[in-house]
LUMSERO-459179 format. One record per residue (C-alpha): residue number from 1; residue in one letter; x, y, z. Coordinates in nm, 2 decimals, decimal comma, always signed. Example, Ala and Ser with C-alpha at 12.3 -4.5 7.8 and 13.67 -1.06 7.14 Angstrom:
BEGIN
<pt 1 'A' <+1,23 -0,45 +0,78>>;
<pt 2 'S' <+1,37 -0,11 +0,71>>;
***
This chain:
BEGIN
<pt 1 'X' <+0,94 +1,90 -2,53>>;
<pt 2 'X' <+0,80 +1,93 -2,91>>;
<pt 3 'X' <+0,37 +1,97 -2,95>>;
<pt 4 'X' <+0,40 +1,65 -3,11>>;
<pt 5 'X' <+0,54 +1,46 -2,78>>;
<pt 6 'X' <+0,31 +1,68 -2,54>>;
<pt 7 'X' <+0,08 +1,46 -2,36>>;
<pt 8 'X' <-0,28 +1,43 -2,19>>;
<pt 9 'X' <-0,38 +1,38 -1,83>>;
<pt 10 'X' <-0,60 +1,06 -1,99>>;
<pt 11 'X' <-0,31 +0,89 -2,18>>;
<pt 12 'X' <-0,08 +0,90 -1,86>>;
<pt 13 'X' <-0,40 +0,72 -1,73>>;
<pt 14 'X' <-0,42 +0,48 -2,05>>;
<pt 15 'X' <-0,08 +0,40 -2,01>>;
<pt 16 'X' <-0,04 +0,30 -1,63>>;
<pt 17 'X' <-0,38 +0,12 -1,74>>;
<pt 18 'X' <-0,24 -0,07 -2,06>>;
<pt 19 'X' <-0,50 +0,06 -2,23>>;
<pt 20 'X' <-0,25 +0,23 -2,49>>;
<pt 21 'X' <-0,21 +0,07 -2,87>>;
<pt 22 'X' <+0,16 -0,02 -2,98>>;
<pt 23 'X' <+0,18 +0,31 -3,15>>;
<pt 24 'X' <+0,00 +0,54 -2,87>>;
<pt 25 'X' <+0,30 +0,34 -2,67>>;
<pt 26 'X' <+0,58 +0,40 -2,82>>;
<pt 27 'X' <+0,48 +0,76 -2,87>>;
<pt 28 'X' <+0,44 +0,82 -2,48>>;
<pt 29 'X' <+0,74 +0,66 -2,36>>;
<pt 30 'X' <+0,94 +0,90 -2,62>>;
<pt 31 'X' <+0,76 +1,16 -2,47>>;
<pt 32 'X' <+0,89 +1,01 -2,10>>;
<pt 33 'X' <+1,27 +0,98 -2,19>>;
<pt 34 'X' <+1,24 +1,37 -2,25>>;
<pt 35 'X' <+1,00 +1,52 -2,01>>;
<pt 36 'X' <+1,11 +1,48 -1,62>>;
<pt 37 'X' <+0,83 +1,64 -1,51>>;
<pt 38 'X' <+0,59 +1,35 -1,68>>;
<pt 39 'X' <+0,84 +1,11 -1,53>>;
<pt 40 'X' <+0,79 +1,18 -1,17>>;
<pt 41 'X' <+0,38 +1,22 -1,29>>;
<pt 42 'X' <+0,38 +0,90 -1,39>>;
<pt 43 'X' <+0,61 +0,73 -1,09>>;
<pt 44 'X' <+0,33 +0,94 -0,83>>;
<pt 45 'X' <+0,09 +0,76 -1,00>>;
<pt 46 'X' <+0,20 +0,43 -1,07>>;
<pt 47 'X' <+0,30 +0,38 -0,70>>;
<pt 48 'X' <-0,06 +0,46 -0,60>>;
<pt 49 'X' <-0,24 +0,20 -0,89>>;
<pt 50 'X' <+0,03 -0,06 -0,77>>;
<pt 51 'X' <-0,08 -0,03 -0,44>>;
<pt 52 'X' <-0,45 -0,06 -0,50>>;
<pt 53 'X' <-0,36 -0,38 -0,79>>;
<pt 54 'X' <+0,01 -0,52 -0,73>>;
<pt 55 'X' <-0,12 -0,72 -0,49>>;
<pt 56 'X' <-0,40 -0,90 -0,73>>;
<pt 57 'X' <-0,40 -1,26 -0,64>>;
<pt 58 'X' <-0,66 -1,52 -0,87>>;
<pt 59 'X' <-0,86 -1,71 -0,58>>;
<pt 60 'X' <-1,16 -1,90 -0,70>>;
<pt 61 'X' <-1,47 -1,76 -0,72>>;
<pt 62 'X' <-1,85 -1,91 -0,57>>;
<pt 63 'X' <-2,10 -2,01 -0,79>>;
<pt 64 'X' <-2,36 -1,80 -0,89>>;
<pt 65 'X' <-2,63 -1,69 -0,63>>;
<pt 66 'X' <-2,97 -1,75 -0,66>>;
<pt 67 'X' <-3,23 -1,52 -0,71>>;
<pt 68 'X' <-3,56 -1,54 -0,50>>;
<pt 69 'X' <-3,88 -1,31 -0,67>>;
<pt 70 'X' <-4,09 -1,20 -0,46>>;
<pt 71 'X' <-4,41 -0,96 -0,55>>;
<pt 72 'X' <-4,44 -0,86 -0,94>>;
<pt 73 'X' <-4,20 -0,55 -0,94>>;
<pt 74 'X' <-3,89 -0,64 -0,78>>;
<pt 75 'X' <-3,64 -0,90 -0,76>>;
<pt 76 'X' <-3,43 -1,02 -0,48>>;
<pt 77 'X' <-3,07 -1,14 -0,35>>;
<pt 78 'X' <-3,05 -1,45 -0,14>>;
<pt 79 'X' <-2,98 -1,29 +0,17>>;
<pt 80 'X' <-2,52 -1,32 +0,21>>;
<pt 81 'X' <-2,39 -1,38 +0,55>>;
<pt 82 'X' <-2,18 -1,05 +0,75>>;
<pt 83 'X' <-1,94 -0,96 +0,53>>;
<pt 84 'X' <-1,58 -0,98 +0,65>>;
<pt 85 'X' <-1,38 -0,67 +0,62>>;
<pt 86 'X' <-0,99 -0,69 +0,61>>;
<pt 87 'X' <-0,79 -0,43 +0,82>>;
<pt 88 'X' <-0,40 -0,35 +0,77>>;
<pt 89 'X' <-0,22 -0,05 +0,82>>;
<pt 90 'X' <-0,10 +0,15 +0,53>>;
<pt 91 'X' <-0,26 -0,01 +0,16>>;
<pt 92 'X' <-0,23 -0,35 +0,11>>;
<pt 93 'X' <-0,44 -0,59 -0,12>>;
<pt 94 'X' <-0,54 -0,89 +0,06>>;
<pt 95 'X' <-0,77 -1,21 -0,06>>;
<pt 96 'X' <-1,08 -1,29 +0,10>>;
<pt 97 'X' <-1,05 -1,61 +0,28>>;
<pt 98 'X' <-1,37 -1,92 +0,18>>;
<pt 99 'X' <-1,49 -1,85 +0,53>>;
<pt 100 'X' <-1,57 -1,49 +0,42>>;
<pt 101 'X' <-1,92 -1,42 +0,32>>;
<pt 102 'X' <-1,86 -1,69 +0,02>>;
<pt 103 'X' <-1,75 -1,36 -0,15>>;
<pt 104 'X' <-1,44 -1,37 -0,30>>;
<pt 105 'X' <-1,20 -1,07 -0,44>>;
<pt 106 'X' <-0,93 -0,85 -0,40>>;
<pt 107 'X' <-0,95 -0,59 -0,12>>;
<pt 108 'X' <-0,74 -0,27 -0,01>>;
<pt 109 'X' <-0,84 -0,10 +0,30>>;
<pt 110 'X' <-0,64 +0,23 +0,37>>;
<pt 111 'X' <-0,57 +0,40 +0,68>>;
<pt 112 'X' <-0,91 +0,61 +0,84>>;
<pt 113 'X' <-1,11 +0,44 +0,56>>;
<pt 114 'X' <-1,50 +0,40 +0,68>>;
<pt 115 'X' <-1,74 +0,17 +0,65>>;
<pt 116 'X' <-1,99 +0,41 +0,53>>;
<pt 117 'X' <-1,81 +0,47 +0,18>>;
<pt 118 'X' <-1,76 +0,15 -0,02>>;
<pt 119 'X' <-1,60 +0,14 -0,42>>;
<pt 120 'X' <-1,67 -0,23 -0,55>>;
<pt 121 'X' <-1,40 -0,23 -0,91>>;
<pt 122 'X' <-1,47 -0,47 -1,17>>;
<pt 123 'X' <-1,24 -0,48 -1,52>>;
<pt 124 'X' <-1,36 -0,86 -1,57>>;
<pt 125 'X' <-1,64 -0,98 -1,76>>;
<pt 126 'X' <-1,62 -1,34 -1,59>>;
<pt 127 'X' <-1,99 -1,42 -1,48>>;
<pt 128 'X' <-1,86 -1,53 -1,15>>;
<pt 129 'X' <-1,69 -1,22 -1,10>>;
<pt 130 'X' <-1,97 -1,00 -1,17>>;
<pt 131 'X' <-2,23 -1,18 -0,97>>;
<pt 132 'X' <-1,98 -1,20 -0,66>>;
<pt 133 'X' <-1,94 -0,78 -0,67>>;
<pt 134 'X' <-2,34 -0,73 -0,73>>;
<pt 135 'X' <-2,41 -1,01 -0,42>>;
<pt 136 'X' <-2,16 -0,84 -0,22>>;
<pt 137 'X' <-2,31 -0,48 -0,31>>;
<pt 138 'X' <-2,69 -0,58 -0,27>>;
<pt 139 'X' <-2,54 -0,76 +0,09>>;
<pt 140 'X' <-2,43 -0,44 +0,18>>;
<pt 141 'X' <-2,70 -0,23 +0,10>>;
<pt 142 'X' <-2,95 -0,48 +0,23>>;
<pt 143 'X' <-2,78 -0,51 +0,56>>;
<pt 144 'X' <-2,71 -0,10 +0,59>>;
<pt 145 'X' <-3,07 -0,08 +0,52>>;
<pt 146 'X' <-3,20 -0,29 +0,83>>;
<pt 147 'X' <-3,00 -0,11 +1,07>>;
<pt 148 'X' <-3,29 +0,14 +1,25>>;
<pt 149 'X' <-3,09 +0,51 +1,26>>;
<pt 150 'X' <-2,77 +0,42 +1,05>>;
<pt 151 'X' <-2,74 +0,64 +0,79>>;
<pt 152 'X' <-2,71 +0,47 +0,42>>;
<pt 153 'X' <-2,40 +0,43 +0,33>>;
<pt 154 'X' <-2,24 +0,54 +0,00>>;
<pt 155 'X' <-2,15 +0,24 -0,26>>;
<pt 156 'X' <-2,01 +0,32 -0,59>>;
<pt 157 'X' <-1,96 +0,02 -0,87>>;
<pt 158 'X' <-1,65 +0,12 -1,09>>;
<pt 159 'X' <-1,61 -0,10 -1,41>>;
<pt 160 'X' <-1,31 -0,05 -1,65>>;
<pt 161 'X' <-1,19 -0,28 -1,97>>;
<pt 162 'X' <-1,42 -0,56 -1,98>>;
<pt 163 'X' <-1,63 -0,48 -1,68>>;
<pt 164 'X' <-1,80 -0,23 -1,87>>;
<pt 165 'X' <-2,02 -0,53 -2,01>>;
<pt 166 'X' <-2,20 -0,56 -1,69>>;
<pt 167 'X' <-2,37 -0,21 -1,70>>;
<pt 168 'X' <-2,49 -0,32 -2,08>>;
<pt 169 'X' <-2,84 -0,35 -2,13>>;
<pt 170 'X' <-2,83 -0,70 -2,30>>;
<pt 171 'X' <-2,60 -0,84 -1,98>>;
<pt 172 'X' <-2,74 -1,13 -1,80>>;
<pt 173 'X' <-2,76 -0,93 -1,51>>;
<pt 174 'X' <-2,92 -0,63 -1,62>>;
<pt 175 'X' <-3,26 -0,73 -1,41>>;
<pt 176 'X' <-3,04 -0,73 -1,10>>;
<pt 177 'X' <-2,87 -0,43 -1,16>>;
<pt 178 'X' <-3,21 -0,23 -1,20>>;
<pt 179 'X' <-3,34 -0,37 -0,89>>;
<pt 180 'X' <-3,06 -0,27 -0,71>>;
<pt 181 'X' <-3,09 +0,06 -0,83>>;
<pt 182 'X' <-3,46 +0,12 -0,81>>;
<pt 183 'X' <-3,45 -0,01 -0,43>>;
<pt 184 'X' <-3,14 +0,19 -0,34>>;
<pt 185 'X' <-3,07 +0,60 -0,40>>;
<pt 186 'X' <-2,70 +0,56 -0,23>>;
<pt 187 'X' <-2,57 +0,32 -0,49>>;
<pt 188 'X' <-2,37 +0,49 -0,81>>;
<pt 189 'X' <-2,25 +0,31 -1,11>>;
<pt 190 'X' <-1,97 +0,45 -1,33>>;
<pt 191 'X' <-1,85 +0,27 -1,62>>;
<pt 192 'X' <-1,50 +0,41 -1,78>>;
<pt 193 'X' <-1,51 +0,70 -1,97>>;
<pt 194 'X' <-1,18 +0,52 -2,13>>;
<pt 195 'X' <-1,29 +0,22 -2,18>>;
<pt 196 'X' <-1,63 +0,29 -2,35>>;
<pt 197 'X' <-1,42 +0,54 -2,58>>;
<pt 198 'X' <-1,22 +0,23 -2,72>>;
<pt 199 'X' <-1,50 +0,05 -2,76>>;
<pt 200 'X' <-1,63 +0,30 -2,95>>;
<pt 201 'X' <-1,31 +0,33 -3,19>>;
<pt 202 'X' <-1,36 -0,03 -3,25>>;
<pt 203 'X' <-1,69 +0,03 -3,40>>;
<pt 204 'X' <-1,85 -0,15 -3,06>>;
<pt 205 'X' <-1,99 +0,16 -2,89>>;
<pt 206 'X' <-2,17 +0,00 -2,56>>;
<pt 207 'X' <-2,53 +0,09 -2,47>>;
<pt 208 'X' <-2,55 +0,13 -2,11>>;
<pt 209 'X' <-2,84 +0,05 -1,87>>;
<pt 210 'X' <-2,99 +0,45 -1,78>>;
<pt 211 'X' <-2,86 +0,58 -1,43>>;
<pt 212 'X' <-2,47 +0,49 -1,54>>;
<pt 213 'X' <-2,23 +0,76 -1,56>>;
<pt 214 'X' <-1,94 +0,75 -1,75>>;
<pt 215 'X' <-1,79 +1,08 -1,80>>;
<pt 216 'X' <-1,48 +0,95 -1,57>>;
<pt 217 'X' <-1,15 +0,76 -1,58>>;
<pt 218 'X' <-1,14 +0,44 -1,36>>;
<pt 219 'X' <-0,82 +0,52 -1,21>>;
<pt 220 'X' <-0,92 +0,90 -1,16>>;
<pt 221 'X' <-1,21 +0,77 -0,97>>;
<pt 222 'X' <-1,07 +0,49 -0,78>>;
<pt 223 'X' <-0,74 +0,74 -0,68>>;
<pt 224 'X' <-1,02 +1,00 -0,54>>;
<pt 225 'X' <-1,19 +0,76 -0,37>>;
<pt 226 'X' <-0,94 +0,60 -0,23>>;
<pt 227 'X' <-0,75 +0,97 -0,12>>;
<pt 228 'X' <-1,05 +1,07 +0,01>>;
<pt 229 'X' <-1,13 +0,77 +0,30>>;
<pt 230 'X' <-1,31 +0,49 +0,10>>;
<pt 231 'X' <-1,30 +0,14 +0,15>>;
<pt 232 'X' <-1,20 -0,08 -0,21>>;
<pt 233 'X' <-1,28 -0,41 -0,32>>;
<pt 234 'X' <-1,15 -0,54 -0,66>>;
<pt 235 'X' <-1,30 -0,83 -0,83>>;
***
């Protein structure tokens, strides 16, 4: 294989991802039809992303939540009903059913996952989509919370593509997001390392609310998560 066909860890990632342009492409799948090696790379990797999002079905979506304030500094979720956790053996992507929490998405539970480790992904900028993930995050944060001698659980927020506009600081929900973070020290946010960079080469660089970190891939982080015992909901 020449230099000029030798290829990145983060474009194998931007290709299973679609994130590629034409040319980036074309150039990667020469670079495919004479490496083996990247071949079987890519096929490892493909079958764990098409486990996590093959299964991707559109179900409708509630309305928006309410928000109640209460006292001068902080603002609150509506308080969500149990949330209803799908179990399956193996990784399957299942929908959530109306009767569940009136949260709807995408979810993939994996063998020995726990409760206690939860990744909520978001690559959509719908606003019903990103106010269903941060109800059912502040839900599950909430509810950890009021359990006397549970230890917090850990919740990470992973946004790729267009689900990077929900860490913005001129999103809608930026209020909510800062509440959420100020009340809770187990809840991380991580917008796409790859996605912000193309926003970036499109002369839209993103400014993100402070306490997001985005020196990761999506996929690297949802494949580590998910390899290491933690429960995934896409939305």
């Amino acid at each position: 294989m020449t230099e000029k066909l030798k290829t990145t860890p983060q474009e194998i990632h931007a290709y299973l991802d679609g994130e590629l342009s034409l040319q980036e492409r074309q150039r990667f799948e020469e670079a495919l039809k004479l490496d083996p090696a990247l071949r079987h790379e890519v096929c490892e990797l493909r079958k764990i992303k098409q486990q996590m999002l093959e299964h991707y079905q559109k179900v409708p979506v509630p309305p928006r939540p309410t928000f109640e304030r209460q006292g001068s500094n902080r603002t609150y979720w509506a308080a969500a009903a149990s949330v209803a956790l799908v179990v399956a053996l193996g990784v399957f992507a299942l929908p959530y059913s109306p009767a569940d929490s009136g949260m709807q998405g995408v979810s993939v539970v994996q063998n020995e996952a726990t409760d206690s480790r939860i990744l909520l992904h978001i690559d959509s900028n719908q606003p019903e989509k990103t106010q269903a993930l941060l109800q059912k995050a502040s839900t599950l944060l909430a509810e950890n919370k009021a359990q006397e001698g549970v230890p917090p659980m850990q919740i990470e927020i992973v946004a790729n593509d267009h689900g990077i506009e929900l860490f913005e600081q001129d999103n809608q929900s930026r209020e909510a997001i800062i509440s959420l973070l100020a009340q809770y020290d187990n809840l991380k946010l991580i917008a796409c390392q790859r996605a912000l960079e193309r926003r970036a080469a499109k002369g839209e660089p993103a400014k993100l609310i402070d306490g997001v970190e985005s020196d990761k891939t999506a996929i690297d982080e949802i494949v580590n998560r998910m390899q290491t015992g933690w429960k995934y909901y896409k939305f």
